[in-house]
Backbone as CSV, one residue per row, in Angstrom:
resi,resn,N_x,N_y,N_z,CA_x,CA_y,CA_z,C_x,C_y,C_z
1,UNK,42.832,3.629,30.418,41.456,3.338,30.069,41.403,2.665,28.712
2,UNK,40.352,2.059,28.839,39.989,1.395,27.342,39.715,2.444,25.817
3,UNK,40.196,2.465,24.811,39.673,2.531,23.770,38.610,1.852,23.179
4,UNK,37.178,2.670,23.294,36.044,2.097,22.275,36.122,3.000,20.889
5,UNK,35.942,1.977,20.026,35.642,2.343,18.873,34.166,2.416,18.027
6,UNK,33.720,3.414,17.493,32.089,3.459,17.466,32.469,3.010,15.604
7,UNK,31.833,2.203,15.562,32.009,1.743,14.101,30.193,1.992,13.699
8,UNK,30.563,3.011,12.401,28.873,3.395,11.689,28.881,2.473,10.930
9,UNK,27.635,1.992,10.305,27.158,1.401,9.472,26.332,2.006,8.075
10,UNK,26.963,1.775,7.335,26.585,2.641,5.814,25.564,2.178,5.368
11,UNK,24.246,2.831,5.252,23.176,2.431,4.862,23.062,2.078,3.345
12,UNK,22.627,0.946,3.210,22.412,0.351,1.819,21.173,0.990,1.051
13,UNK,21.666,1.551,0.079,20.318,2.193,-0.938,19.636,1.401,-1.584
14,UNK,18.555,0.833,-1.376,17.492,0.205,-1.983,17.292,1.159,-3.205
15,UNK,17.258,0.048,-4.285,16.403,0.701,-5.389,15.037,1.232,-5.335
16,UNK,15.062,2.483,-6.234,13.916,2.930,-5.761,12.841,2.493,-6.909
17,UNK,12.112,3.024,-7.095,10.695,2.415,-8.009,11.044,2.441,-9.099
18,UNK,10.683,2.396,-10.346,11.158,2.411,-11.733,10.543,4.024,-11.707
19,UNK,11.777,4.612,-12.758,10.865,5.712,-13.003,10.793,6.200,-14.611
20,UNK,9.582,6.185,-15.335,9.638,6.667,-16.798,10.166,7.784,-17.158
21,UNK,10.380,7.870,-18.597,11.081,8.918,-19.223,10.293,10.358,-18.955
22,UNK,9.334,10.760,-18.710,8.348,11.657,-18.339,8.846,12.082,-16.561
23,UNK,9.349,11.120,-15.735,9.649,11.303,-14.684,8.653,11.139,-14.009
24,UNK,7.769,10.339,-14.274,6.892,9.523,-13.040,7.077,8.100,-12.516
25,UNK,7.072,7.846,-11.370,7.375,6.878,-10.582,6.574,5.166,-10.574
26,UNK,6.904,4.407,-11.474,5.671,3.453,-11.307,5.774,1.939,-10.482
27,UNK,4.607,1.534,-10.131,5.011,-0.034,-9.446,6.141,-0.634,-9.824
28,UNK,6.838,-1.182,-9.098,7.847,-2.183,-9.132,7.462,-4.073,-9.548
29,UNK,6.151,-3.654,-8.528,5.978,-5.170,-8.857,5.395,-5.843,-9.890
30,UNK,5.756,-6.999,-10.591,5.590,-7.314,-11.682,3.826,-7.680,-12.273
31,UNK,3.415,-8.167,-10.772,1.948,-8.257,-10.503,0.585,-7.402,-10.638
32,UNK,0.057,-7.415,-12.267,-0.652,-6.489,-12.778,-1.811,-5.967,-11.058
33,UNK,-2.082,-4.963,-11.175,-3.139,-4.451,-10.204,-4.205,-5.604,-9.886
34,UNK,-4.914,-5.785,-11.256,-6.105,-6.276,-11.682,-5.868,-8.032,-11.152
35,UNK,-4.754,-8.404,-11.055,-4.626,-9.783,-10.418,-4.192,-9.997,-8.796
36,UNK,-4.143,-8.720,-7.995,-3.160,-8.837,-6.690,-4.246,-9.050,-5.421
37,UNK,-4.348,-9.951,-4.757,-4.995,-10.304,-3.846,-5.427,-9.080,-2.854
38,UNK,-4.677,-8.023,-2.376,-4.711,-7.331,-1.425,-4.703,-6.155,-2.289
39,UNK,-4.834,-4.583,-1.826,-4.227,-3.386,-2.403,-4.630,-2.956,-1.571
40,UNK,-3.350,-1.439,-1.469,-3.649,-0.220,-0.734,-4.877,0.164,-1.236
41,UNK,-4.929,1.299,-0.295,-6.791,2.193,-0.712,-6.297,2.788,-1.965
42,UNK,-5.400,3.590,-2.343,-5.055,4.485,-3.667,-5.515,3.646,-5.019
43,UNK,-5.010,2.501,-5.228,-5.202,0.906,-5.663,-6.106,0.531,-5.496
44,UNK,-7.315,0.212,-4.616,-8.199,-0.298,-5.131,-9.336,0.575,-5.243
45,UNK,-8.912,1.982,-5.176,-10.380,2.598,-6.248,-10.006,2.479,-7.296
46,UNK,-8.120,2.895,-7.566,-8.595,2.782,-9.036,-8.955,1.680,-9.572
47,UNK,-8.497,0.436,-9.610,-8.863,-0.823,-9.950,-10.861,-0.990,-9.933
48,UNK,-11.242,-0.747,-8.784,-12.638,-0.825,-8.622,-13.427,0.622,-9.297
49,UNK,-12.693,1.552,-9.836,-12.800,2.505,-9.912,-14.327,3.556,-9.459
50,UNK,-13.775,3.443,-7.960,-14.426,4.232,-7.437,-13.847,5.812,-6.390
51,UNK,-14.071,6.270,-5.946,-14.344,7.740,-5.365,-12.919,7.594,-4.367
52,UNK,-11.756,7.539,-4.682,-10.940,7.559,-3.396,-11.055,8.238,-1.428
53,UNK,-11.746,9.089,-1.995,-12.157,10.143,-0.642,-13.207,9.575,-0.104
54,UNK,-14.588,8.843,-1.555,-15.263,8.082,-0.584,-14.748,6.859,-0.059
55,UNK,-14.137,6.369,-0.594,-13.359,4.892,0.083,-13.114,5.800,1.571
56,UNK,-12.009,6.308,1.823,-11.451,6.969,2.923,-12.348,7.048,4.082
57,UNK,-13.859,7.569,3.584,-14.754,8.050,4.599,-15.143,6.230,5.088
58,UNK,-15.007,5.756,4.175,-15.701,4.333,4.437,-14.822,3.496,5.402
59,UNK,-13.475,3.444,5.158,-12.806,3.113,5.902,-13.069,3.516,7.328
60,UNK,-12.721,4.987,7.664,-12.807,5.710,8.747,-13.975,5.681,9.218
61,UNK,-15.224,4.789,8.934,-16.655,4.619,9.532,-16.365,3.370,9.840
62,UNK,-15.692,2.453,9.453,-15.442,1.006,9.563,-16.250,-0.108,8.755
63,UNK,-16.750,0.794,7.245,-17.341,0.193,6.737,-17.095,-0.627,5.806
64,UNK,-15.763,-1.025,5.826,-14.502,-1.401,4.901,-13.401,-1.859,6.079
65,UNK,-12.949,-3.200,5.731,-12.046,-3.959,6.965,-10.819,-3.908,6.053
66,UNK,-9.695,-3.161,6.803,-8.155,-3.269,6.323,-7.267,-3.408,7.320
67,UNK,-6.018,-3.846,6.778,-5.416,-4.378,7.689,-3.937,-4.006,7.314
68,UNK,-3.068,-3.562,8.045,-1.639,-3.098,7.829,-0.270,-4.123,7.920
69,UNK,-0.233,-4.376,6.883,0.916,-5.269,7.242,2.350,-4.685,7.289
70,UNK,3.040,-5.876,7.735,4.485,-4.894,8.662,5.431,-4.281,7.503
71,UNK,5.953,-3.372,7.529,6.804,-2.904,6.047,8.191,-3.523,6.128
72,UNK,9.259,-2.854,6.080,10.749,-3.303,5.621,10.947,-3.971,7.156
73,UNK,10.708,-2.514,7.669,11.423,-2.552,8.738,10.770,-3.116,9.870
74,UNK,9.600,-3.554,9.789,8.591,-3.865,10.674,7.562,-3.112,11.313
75,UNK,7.546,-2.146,11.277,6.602,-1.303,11.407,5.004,-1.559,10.917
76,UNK,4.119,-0.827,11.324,2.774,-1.414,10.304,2.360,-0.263,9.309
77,UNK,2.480,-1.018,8.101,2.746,-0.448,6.987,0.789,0.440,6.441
78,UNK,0.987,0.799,5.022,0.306,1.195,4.612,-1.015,0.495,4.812
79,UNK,-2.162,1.033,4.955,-3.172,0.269,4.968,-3.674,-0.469,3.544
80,UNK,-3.941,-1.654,3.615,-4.669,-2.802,2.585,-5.942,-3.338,2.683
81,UNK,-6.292,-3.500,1.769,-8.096,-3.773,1.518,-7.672,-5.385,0.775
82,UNK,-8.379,-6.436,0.961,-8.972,-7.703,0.471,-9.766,-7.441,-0.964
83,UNK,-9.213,-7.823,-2.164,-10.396,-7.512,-2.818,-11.987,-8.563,-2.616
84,UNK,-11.930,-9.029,-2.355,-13.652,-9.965,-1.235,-14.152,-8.763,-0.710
85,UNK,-13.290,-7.861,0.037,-13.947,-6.744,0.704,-14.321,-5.654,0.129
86,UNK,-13.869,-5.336,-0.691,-14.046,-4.248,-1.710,-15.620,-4.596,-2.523
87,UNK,-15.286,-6.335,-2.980,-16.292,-6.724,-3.552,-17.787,-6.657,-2.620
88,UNK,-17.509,-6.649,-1.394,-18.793,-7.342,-0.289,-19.050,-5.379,0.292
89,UNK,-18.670,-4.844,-0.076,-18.472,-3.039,-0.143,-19.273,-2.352,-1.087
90,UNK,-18.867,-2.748,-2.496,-19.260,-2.343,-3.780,-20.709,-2.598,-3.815
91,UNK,-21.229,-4.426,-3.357,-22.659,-4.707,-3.414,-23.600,-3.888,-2.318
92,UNK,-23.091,-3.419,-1.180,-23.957,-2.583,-0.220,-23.876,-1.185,-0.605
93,UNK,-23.222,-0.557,-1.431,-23.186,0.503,-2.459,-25.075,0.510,-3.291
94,UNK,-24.667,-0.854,-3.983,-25.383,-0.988,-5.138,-27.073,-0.932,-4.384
95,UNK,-27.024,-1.710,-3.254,-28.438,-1.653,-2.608,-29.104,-0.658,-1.838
């Protein structure tokens, strides 16, 4: 009979986030908050600084359009908000 050989593949460790001397974990990307076209929900209350939990409810009513884009591996990643949408959100707040 044949000999198969199962050859593993050693997973490559991605760097992980930067982490400060305090031991908290911060963005990687070089792209201040306050300039990034898209953000997760965590991200754009604070940036918009509003109510995270109310964002959440808003989302989950569909009163807020996000959209998941694919992560490493392809999968659909964290949910993202438009800041246009946040902005066109914030003004039906205000009224």
């Amino acid at each position: 009979y044949k000999r198969q050989y199962i050859f593993h593949t050693i997973p490559i460790r991605r760097p992980m986030m930067p982490i400060t001397a305090e031991g908290v974990r911060t963005d990687g990307n070089p792209v201040p908050l306050w300039e990034r076209e898209t953000l997760t929900l965590p991200q754009a209350a604070q940036v918009f600084n509003i109510d995270y939990d109310g964002l959440l409810v808003a989302v989950n009513q569909r009163d807020v359009d996000v959209f998941r884009p694919l992560n490493k591996r392809g999968e659909p990643g964290r949910r993202h908000v438009r800041k246009e949408e946040m902005r066109r959100y914030i003004k039906t707040l205000e009224e």
